[in-house]
N, C-alpha and C positions, 0 to 999 in steps of 0.2 A: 569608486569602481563603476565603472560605465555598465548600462543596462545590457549591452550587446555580450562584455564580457561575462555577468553575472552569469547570463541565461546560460555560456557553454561552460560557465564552470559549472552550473546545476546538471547542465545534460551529460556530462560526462559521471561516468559511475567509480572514480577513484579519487581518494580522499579520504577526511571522515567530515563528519558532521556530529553536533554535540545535540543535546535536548533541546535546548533552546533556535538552534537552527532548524531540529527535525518538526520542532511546534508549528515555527514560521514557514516553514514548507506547507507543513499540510492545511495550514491556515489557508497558504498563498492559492492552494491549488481547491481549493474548497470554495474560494471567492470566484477564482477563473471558471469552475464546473458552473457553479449558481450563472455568472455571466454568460456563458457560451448557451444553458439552455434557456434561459430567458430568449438569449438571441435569436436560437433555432426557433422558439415557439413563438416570438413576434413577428419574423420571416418566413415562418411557416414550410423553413427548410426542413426535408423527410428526412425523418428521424433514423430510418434503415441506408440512409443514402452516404456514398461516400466522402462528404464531408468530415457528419458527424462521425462514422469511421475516423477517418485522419485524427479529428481532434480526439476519441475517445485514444489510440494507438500512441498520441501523442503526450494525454496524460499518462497514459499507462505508464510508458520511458520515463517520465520524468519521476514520478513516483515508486519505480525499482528504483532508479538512481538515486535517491533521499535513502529508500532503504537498506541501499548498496554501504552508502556511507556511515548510515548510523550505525550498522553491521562492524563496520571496520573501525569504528571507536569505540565499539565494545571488546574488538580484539578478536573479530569472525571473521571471516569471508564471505563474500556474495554469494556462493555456491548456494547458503542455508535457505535461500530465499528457494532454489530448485528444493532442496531439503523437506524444507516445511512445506511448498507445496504438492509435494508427493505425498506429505505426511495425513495433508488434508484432504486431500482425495482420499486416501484409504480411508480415514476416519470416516468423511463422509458416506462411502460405500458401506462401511461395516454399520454405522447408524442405524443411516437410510433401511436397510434390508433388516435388521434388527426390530426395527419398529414396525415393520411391514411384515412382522413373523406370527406378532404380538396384539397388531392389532389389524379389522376389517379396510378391505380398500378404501371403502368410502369416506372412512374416517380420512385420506391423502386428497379429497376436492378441495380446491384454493378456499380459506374459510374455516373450513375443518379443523377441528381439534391435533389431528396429526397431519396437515399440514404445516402448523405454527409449531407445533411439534420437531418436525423434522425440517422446519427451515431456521428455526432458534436454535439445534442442536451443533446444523454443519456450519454456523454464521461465528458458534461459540468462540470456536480456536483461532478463529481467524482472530477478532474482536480480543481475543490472549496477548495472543503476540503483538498487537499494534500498541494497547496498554503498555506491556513489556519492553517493546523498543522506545515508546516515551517515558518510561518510569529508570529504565537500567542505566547506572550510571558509567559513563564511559572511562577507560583507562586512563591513566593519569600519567602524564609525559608521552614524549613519543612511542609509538608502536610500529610495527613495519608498513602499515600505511600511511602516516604522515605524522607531522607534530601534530597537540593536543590543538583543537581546537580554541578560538579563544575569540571574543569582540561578539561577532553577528551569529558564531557556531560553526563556520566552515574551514576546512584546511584541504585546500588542493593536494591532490600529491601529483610532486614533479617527478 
């Protein structure tokens, strides 16, 4: 498979993708990040500037897209992804403001005790569910999104 087509069948978010593609993803896009800021901080490109914008917009896409598909060989839809992250927001708010009921402000300065606090509690869920879409095993035969995955983890859907 040529590199040109790989990339638009990753950037496209239909399909599925099995564990073993979804590992090789985040592996792939873990090396790309480490490279892009190495790049930024030896070039001394600003870090608020619209580059690294693009490229941050641009892992983003590609990263819904992985989780679009590992989604749809569990036998969900991409919606979940809007789903859970409403979910997380709320949690996050109700947290946040919880801990802030309970405990003095000072304790929320970066360092503080309820800072690490309150940025270990809203990071949890998140940190759930990425566990979960690498752990969950996918349906077996086809689903209305595509055949079962098989070889590298991918299966387009046409």
């Amino acid at each position: 498979m040529s590199l040109v087509r790989t990339i638009a069948e990753l950037a496209h978010p239909g399909g599925r993708c099995n564990r073993s593609g979804f590992l090789a993803i985040a592996v792939g896009m873990l090396a790309l990040q480490v490279a892009a800021v190495a790049l930024c901080l030896f070039a001394k490109i600003d870090p608020d500037g619209p580059l690294v914008l693009a490229l941050n917009l641009t892992f983003f896409w590609f990263v819904n897209t992985a989780v679009s598909k590992r989604l749809h060989d569990v036998g969900l839809s991409a919606w979940w992804i809007l789903k859970a992250g409403a979910g997380i927001v709320v949690w996050t708010v109700v947290f946040v403001v919880g801990l802030m009921l309970v405990m003095p402000g000072t304790a929320f300065e970066p360092g503080a005790i309820g800072w690490y606090m309150a940025v270990g509690g809203t990071v949890l869920p998140v940190f759930a569910a990425i566990l979960w879409l690498h752990c969950v095993h996918g349906e077996v035969g086809p689903n209305v999104y595509g055949a079962e995955p098989v070889g590298w983890g991918f299966h387009p859907q046409h």
